[in-house]
C-alpha positions as CSV (number, residue, x, y, z in Angstrom):
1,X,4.7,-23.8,-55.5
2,X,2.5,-20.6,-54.8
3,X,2.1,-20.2,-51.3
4,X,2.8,-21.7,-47.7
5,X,0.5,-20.9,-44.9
6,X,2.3,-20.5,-41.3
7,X,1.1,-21.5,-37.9
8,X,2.2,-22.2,-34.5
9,X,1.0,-24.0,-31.8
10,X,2.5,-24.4,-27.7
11,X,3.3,-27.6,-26.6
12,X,3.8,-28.2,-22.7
13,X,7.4,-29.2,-22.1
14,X,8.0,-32.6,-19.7
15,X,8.9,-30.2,-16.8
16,X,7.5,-29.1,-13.2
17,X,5.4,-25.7,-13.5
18,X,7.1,-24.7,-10.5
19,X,11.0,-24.7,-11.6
20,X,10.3,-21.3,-13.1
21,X,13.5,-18.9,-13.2
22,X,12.6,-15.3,-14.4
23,X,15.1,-13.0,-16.0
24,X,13.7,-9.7,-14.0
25,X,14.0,-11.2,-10.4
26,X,17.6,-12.2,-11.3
27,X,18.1,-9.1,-12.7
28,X,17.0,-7.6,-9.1
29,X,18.9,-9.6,-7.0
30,X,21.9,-8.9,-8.9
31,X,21.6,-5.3,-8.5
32,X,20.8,-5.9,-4.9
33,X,24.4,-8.2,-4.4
34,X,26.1,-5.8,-6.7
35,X,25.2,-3.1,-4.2
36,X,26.2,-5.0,-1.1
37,X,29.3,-6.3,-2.2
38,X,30.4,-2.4,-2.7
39,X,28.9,-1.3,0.5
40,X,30.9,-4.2,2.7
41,X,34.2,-3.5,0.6
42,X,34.0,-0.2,0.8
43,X,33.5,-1.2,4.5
44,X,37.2,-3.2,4.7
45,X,38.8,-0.7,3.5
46,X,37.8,2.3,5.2
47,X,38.2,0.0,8.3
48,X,41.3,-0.7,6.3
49,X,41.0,-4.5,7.5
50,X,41.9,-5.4,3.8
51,X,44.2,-3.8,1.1
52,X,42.4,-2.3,-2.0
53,X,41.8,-4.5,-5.0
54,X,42.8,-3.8,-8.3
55,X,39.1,-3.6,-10.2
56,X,38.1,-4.1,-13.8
57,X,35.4,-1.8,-13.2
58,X,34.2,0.6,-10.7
59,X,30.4,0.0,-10.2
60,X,30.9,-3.7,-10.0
61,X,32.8,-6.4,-8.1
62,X,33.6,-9.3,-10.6
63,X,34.0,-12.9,-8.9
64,X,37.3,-13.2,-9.3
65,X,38.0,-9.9,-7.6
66,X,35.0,-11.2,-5.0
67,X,37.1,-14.7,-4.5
68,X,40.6,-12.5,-4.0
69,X,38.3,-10.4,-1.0
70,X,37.6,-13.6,0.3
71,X,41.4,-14.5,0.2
72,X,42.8,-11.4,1.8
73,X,40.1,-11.9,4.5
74,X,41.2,-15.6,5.3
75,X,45.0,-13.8,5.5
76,X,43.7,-11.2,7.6
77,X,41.5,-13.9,10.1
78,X,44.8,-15.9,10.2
79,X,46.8,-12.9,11.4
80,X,44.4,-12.9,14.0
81,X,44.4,-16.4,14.9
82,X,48.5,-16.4,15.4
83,X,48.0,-12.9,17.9
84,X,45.4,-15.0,19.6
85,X,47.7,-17.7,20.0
86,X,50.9,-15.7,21.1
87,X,49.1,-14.1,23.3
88,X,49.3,-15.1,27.2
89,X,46.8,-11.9,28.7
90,X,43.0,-13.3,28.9
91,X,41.7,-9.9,28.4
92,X,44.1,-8.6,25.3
93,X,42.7,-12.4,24.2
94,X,39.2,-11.3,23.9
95,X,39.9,-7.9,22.6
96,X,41.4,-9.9,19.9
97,X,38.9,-11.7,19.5
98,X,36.4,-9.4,19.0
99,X,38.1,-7.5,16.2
100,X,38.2,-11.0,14.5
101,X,34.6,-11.1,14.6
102,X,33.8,-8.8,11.9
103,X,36.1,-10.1,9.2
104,X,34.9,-13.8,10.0
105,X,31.2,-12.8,9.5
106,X,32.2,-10.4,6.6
107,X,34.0,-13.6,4.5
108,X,30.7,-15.6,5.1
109,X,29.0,-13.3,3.1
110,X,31.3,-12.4,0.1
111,X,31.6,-16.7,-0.1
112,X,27.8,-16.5,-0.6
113,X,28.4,-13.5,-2.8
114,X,31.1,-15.7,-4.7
115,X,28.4,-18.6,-5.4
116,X,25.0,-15.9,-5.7
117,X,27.2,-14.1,-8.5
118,X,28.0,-17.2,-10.1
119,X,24.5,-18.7,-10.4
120,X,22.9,-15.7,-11.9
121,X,25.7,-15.4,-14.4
122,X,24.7,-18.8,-15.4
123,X,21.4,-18.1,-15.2
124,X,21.2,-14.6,-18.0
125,X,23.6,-17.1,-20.4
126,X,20.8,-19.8,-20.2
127,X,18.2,-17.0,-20.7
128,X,19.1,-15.3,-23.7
129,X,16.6,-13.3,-25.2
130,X,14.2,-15.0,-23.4
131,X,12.4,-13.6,-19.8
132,X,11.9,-17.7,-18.5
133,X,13.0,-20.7,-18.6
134,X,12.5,-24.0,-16.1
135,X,15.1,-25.5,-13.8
136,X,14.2,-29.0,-15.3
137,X,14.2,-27.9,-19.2
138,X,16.2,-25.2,-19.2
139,X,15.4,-25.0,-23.1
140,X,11.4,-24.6,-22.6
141,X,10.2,-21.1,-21.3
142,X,7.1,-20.3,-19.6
143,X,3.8,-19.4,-21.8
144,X,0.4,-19.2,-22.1
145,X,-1.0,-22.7,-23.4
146,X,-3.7,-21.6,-25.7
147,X,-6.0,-25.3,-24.4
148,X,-5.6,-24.8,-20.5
149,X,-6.6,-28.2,-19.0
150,X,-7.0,-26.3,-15.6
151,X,-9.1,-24.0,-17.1
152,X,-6.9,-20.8,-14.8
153,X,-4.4,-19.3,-17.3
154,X,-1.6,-20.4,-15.8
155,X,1.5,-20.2,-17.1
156,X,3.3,-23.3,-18.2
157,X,7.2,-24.4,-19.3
158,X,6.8,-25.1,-22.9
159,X,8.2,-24.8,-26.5
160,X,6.5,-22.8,-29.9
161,X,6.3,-25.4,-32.8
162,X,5.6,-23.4,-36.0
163,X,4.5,-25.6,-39.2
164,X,4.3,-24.3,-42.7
165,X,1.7,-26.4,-44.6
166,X,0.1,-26.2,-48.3
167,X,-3.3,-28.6,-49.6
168,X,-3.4,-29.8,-45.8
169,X,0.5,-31.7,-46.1
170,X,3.4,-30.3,-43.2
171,X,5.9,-29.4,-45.5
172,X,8.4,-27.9,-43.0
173,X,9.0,-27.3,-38.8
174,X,11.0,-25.8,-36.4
175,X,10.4,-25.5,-32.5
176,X,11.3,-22.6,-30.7
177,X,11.9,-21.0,-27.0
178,X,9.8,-17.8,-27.9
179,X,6.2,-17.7,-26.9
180,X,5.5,-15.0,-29.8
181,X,5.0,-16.0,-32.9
182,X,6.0,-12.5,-33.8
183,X,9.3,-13.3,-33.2
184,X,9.4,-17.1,-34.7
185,X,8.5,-16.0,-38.4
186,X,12.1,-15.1,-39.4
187,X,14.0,-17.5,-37.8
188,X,11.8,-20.3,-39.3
189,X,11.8,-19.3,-42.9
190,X,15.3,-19.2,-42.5
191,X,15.2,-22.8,-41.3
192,X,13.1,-23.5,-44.4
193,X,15.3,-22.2,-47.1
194,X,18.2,-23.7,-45.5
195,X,17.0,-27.1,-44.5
196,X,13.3,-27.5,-46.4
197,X,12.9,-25.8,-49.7
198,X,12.9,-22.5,-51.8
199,X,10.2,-20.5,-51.0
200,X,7.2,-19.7,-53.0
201,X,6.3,-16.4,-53.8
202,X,3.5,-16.0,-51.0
203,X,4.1,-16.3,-47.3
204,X,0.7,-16.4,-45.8
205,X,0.0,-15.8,-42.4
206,X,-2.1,-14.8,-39.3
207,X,-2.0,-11.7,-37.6
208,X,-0.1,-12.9,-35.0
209,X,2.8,-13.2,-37.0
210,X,2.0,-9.3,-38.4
211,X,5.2,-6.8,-37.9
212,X,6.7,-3.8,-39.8
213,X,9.9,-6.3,-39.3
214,X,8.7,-9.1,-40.8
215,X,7.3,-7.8,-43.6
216,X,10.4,-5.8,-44.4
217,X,12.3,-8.9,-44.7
218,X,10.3,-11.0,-46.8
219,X,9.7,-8.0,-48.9
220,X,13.4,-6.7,-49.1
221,X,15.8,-10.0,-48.1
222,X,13.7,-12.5,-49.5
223,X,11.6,-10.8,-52.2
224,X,8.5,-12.1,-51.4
225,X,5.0,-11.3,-51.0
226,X,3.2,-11.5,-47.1
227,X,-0.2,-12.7,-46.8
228,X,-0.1,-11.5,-43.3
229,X,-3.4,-9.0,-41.5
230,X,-1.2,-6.4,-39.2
231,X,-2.0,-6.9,-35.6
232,X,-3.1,-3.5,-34.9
């Protein structure tokens, strides 16, 4: 009834150590598409092989505006196809031809931009605040495992369980996606006073869990006292 002690330890998550996903290369490559997508469209239209689009925003295609590009190319490669067809003169044939060449090759790549766009959408929602996560368990992230049974610091897909104990008994859990335990301490008393108990008057904790944040809300919100060294 006077005080809980907090600590955290990572577990390794069932998952491959090489399904890793990081939020700053998706973040790259989707600068890197959003800047190619503008390019080649600015390309159709100046070729004016397609009719402008009507956008939601100017620095960025969306993938519905991507998938109606893709559509006005397929109209624009079948207009094509029909003068190929009604046409009887070998060479005006291949002249044809060759202007369809372009917008056939052009479609290939806003389909892949279509699916790329897609994915890392999908990808940032699975993310969250996090900067990781694995292809297998999308819910683990990649940490430092504090006992490294290869002995090289490597990085592993796991999961933060923080435990608040007092006289040596768990009295309450919670596992998180966050590798800092910085960043646990609020979330988990709140999972304490909503699912565990009331809490006692001292929260007592390592210097890992030491911010101007944290204290400020078990001082203010919660009115409370930390037990908690400041980590600089």
């Amino acid at each position: 009834e006077e005080a809980i002690f907090i600590d955290g330890t990572k577990i390794e998550a069932n998952a491959n150590k090489f399904t890793f996903v990081w939020r700053k290369s998706t973040e790259r490559y989707s600068e890197k598409l959003i800047e190619k997508s503008n390019q080649l469209y600015d390309k159709l239209l100046e070729k004016e092989i397609i009719p402008a689009i009507e956008q939601e925003s100017e620095e960025e295609l969306s993938v519905q505006e991507l998938e109606e590009i893709v559509e006005k190319l397929d109209e624009k490669i079948e207009e094509y196809d029909d003068k190929i067809e009604a046409c009887e003169v070998g060479s005006e044939r291949k002249k044809i031809r060759s202007e369809r060449k372009f917008p056939k090759q052009v479609r290939k790549q806003f389909v892949d931009f279509v699916t790329r766009k897609q994915k890392y959408q999908k990808d940032m929602e699975i993310f969250g605040d996090r900067n990781s996560y694995s292809k297998t368990d999308p819910d683990a992230t990649f940490m430092r495992m504090k006992d490294d049974y290869m002995k090289n610091g490597q990085l592993k897909a796991g999961y933060n369980v923080q435990i608040a104990t007092e006289g040596q008994y768990a009295l309450a859990y919670n596992v998180f996606p966050n590798p800092t335990d910085t960043r646990t301490l609020i979330p988990f008393l709140d999972t304490i006073e909503a699912n565990f108990f009331e809490l006692p008057e001292f929260i007592v904790a390592d210097a890992g869990y030491g911010s101007e944040q944290n204290y400020e809300d078990i001082l203010k919100n919660r009115n409370r006292t930390p037990l908690i060294t400041y980590n600089q």
